[in-house]
C-alpha positions as a Markdown table, in Angstrom:
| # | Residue | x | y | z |
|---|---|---|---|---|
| 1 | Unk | 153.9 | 99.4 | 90.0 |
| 2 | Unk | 152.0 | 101.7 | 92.3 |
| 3 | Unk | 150.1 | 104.4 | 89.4 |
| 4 | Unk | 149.8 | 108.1 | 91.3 |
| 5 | Unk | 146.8 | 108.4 | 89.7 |
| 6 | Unk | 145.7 | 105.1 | 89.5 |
| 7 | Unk | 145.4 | 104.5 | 86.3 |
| 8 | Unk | 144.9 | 101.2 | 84.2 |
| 9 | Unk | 147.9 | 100.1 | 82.0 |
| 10 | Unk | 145.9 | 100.1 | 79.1 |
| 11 | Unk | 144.9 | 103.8 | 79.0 |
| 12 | Unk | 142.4 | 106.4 | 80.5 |
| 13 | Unk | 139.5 | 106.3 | 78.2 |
| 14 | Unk | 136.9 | 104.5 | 79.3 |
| 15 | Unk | 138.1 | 103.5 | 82.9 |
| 16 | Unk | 136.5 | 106.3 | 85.0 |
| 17 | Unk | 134.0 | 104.9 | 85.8 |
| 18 | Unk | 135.6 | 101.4 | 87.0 |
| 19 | Unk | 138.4 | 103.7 | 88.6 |
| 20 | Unk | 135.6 | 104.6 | 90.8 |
| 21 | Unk | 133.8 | 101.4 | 92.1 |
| 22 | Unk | 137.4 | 100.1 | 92.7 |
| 23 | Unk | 138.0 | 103.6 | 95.0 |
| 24 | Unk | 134.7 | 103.0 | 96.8 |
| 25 | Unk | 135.5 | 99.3 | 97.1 |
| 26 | Unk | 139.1 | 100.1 | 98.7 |
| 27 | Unk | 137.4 | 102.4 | 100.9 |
| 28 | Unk | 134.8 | 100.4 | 101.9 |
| 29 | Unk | 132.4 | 103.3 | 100.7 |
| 30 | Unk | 130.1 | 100.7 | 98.1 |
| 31 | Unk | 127.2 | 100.9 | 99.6 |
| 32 | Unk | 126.5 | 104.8 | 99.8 |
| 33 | Unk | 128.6 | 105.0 | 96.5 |
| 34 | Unk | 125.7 | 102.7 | 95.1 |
| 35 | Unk | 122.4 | 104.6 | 96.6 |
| 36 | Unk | 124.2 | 108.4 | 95.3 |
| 37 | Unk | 124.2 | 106.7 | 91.9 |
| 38 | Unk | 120.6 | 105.0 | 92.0 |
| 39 | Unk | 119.4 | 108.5 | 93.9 |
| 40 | Unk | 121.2 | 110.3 | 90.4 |
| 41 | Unk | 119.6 | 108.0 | 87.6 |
| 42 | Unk | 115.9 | 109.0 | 87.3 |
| 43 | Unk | 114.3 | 105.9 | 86.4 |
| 44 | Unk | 116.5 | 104.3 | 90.0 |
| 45 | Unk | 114.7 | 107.5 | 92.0 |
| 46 | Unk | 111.4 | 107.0 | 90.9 |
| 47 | Unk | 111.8 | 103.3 | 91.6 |
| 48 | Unk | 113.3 | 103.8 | 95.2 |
| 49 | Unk | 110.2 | 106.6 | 95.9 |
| 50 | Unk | 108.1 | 103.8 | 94.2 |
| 51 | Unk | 109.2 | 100.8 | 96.6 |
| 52 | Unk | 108.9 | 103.4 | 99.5 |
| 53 | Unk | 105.5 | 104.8 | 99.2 |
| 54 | Unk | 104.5 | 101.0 | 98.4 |
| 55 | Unk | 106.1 | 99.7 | 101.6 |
| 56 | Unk | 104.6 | 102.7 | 103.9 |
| 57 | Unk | 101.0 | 101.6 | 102.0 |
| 58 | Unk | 101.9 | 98.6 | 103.4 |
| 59 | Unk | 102.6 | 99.2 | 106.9 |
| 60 | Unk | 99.9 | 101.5 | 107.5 |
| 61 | Unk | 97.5 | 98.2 | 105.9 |
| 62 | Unk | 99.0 | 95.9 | 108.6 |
| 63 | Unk | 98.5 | 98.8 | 111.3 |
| 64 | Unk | 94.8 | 98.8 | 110.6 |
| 65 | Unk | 94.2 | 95.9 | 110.1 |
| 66 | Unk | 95.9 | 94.3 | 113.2 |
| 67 | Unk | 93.5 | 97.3 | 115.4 |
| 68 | Unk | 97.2 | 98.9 | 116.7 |
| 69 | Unk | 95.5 | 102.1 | 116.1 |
């Protein structure tokens, strides 16, 4: 029942990748296993640099225009 290297029944082609949310999920590792991948995939950096520059923009907006500084 138990796979040493957990494979699916079916084969290993094409299961890696599936192999691998399903270790992250058992280890309870999704989250981080989620922002490596995003961080990895160019289009998912330049959107999370995107959303952060756009979030500080907005912050510092609020700052000034509340008179905190």
């Amino acid at each position: 029942m138990n796979d040493p290297d957990d494979t699916p029944p079916g084969g290993k082609e094409g299961w890696e990748g599936f192999r691998e949310v399903d270790r992250a999920i058992a280890e309870n590792r999704l989250t981080s296993y989620t922002w490596k991948k995003t961080w990895a995939d160019p289009w998912g950096k330049l959107g999370l640099i995107l959303f952060g520059v756009l979030f500080l923009a907005f912050l510092i907006y609020v700052i000034i225009y509340d008179g905190l500084i």
